[in-house]
ZADO-1210 file (C-alpha; in nm, 4 decimals, padded with zeros to 6 digits):
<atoms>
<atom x="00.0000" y="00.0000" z="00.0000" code="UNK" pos="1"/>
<atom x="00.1246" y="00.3527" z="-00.0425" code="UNK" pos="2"/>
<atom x="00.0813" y="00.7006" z="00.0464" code="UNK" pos="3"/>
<atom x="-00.1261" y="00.9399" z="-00.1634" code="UNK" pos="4"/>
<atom x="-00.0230" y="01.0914" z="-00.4509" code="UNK" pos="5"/>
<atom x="00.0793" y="01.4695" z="-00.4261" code="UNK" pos="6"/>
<atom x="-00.1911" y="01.5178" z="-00.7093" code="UNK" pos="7"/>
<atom x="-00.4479" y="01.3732" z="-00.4820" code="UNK" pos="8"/>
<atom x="-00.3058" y="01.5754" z="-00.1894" code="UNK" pos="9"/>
<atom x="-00.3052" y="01.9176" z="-00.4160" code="UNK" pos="10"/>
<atom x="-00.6597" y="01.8616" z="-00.5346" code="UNK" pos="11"/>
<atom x="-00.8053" y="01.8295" z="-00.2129" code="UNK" pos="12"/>
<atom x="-00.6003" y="02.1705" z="-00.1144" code="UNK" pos="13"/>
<atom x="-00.7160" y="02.3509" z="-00.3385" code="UNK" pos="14"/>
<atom x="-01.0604" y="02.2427" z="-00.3378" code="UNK" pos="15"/>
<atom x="-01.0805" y="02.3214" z="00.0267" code="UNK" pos="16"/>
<atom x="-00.9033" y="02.6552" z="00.0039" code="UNK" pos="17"/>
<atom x="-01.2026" y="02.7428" z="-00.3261" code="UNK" pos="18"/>
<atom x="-01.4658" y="02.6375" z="-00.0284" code="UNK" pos="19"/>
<atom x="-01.3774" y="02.8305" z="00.2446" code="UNK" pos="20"/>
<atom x="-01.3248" y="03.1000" z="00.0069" code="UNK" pos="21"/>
<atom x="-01.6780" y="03.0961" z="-00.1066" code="UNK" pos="22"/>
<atom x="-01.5411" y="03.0419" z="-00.4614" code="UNK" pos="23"/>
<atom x="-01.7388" y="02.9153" z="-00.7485" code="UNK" pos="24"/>
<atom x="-01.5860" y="02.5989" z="-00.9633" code="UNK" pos="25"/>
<atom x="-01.6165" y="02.8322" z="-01.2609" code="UNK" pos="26"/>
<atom x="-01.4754" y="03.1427" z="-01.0883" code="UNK" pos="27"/>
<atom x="-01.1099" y="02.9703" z="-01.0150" code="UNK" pos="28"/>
<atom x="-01.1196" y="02.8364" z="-01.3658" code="UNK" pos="29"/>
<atom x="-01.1993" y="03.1660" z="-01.5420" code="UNK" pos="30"/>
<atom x="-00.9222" y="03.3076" z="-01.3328" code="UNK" pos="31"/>
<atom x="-00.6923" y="03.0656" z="-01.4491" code="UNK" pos="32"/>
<atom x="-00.7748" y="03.0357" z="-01.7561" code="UNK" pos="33"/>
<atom x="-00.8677" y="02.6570" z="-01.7425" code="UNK" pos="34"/>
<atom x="-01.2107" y="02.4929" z="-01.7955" code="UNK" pos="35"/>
<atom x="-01.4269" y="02.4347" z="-01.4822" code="UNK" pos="36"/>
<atom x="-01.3546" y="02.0756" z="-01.6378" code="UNK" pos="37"/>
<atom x="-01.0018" y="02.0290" z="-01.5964" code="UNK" pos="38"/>
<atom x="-01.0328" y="02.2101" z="-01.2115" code="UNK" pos="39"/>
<atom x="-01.2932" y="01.9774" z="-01.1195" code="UNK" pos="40"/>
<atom x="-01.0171" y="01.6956" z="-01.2412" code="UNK" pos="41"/>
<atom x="-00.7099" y="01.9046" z="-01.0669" code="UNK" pos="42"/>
<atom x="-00.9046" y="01.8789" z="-00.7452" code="UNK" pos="43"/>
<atom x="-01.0583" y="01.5556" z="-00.7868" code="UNK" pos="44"/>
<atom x="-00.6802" y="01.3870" z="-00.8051" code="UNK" pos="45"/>
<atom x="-00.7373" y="01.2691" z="-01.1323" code="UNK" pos="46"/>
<atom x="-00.5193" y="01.4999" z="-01.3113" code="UNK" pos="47"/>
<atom x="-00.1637" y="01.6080" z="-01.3032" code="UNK" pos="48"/>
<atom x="-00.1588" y="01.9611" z="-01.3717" code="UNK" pos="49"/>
<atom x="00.1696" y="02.1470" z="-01.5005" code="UNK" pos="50"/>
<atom x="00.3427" y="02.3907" z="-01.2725" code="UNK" pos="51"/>
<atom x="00.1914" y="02.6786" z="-01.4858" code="UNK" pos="52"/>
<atom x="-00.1475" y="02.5393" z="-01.4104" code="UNK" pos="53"/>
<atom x="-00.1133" y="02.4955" z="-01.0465" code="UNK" pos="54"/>
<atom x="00.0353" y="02.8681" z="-01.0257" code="UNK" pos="55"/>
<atom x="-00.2719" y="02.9939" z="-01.2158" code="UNK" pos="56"/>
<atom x="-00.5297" y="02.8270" z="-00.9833" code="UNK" pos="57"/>
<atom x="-00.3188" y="02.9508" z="-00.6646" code="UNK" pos="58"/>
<atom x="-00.3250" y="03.3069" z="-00.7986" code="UNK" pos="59"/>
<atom x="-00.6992" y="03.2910" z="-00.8998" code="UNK" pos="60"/>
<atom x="-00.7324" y="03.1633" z="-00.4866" code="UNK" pos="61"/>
<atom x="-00.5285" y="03.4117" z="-00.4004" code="UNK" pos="62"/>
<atom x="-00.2278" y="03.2356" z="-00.3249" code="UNK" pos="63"/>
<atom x="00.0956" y="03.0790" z="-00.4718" code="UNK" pos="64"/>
<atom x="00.2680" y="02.7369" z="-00.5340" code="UNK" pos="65"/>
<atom x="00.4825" y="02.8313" z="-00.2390" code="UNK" pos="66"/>
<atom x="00.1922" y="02.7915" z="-00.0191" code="UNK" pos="67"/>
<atom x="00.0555" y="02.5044" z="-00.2254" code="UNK" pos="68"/>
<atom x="00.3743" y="02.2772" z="-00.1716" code="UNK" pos="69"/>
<atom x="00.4441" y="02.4280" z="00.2227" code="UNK" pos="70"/>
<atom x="00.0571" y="02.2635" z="00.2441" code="UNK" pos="71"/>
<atom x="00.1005" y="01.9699" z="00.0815" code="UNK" pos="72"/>
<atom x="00.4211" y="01.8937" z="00.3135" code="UNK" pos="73"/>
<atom x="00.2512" y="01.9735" z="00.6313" code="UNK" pos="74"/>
<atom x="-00.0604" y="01.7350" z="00.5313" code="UNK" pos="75"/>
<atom x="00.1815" y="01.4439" z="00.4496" code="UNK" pos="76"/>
<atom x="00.3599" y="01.4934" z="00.7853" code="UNK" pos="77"/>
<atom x="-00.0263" y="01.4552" z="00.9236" code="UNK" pos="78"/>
<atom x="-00.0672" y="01.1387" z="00.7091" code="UNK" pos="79"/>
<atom x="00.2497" y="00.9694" z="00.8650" code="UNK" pos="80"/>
<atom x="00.1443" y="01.0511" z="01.1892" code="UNK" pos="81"/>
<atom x="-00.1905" y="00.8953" z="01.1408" code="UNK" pos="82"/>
<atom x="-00.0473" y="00.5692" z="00.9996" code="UNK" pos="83"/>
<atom x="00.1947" y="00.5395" z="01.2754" code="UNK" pos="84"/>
<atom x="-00.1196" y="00.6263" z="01.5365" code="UNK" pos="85"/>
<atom x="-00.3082" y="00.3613" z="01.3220" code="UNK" pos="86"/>
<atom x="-00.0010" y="00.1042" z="01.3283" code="UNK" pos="87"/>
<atom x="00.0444" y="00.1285" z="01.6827" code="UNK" pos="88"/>
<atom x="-00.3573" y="00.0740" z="01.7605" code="UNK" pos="89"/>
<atom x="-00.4009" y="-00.1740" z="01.5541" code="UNK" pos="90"/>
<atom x="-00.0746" y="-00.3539" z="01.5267" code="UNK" pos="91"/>
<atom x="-00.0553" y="-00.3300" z="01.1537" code="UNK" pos="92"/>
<atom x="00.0754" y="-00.0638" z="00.8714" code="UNK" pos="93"/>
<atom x="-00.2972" y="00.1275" z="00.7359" code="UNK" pos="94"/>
<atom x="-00.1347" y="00.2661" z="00.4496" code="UNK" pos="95"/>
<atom x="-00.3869" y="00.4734" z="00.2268" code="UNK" pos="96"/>
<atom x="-00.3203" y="00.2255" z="-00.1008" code="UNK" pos="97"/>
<atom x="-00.4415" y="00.4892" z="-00.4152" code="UNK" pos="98"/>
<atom x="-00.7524" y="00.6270" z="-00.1937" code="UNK" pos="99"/>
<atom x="-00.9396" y="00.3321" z="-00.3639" code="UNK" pos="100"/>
<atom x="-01.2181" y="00.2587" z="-00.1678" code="UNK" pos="101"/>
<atom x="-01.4490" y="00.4578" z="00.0359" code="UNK" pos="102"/>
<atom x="-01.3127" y="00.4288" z="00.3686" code="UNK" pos="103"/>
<atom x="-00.9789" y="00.5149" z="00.2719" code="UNK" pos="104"/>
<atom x="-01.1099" y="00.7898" z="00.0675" code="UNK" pos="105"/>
<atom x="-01.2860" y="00.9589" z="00.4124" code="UNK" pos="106"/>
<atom x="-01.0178" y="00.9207" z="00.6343" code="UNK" pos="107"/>
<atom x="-00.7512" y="01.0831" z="00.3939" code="UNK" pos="108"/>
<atom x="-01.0316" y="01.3567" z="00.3170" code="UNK" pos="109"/>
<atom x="-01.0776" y="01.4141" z="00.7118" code="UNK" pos="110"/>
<atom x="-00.7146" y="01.4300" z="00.7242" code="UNK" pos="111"/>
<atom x="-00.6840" y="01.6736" z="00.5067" code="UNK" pos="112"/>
<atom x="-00.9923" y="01.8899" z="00.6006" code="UNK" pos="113"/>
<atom x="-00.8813" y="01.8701" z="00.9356" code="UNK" pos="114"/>
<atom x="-00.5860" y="02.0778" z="00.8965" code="UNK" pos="115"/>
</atoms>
């Protein structure tokens, strides 16, 4: 099993940072310059966005990559602290394998939303 991928861990980011913004799917994207599409895809975790994307959605959040990746650290620091918490109550590794099914999918989204 392994750890998210920093796509999954970026979508989820950004899509919280649009919500407690207020943000529209379409607003980001027009400030971008992307399709409300490709967003919904960025922070769904099913696509891998170029560096030039991710910097356009950051500025149209009000942010930056900087902030982005200083994030995305900080929430996989979280993540290894949960699987060791997990490990150690239940004796075994509870590594989030691809956030395939629907249990693993809430507990990495609490994780993340947590924060």
């Amino acid at each position: 099993m392994s750890e998210p991928l920093l796509r999954e861990v970026h979508g989820l980011l950004l899509r919280r940072a649009r919500l407690r913004q207020g943000k529209k799917l379409e607003e980001v994207a027009a400030a971008a310059g992307i399709s409300m599409q490709y967003l919904s895809e960025i922070e769904r975790g099913r696509k891998e966005p170029s560096s030039e994307i991710l910097a356009a959605v950051c500025r149209g959040l009000g942010s930056n990559v900087s902030m982005l990746t200083k994030a995305a650290h900080r929430q996989y620091l979280q993540y290894l602290q949960l699987r060791i918490i997990d490990g150690e109550n239940t004796g075994e590794s509870t590594e989030l394998h691809g956030l395939q099914s629907a249990s693993q999918q809430t507990q990495i989204t609490t994780l993340l939303l947590a924060a």
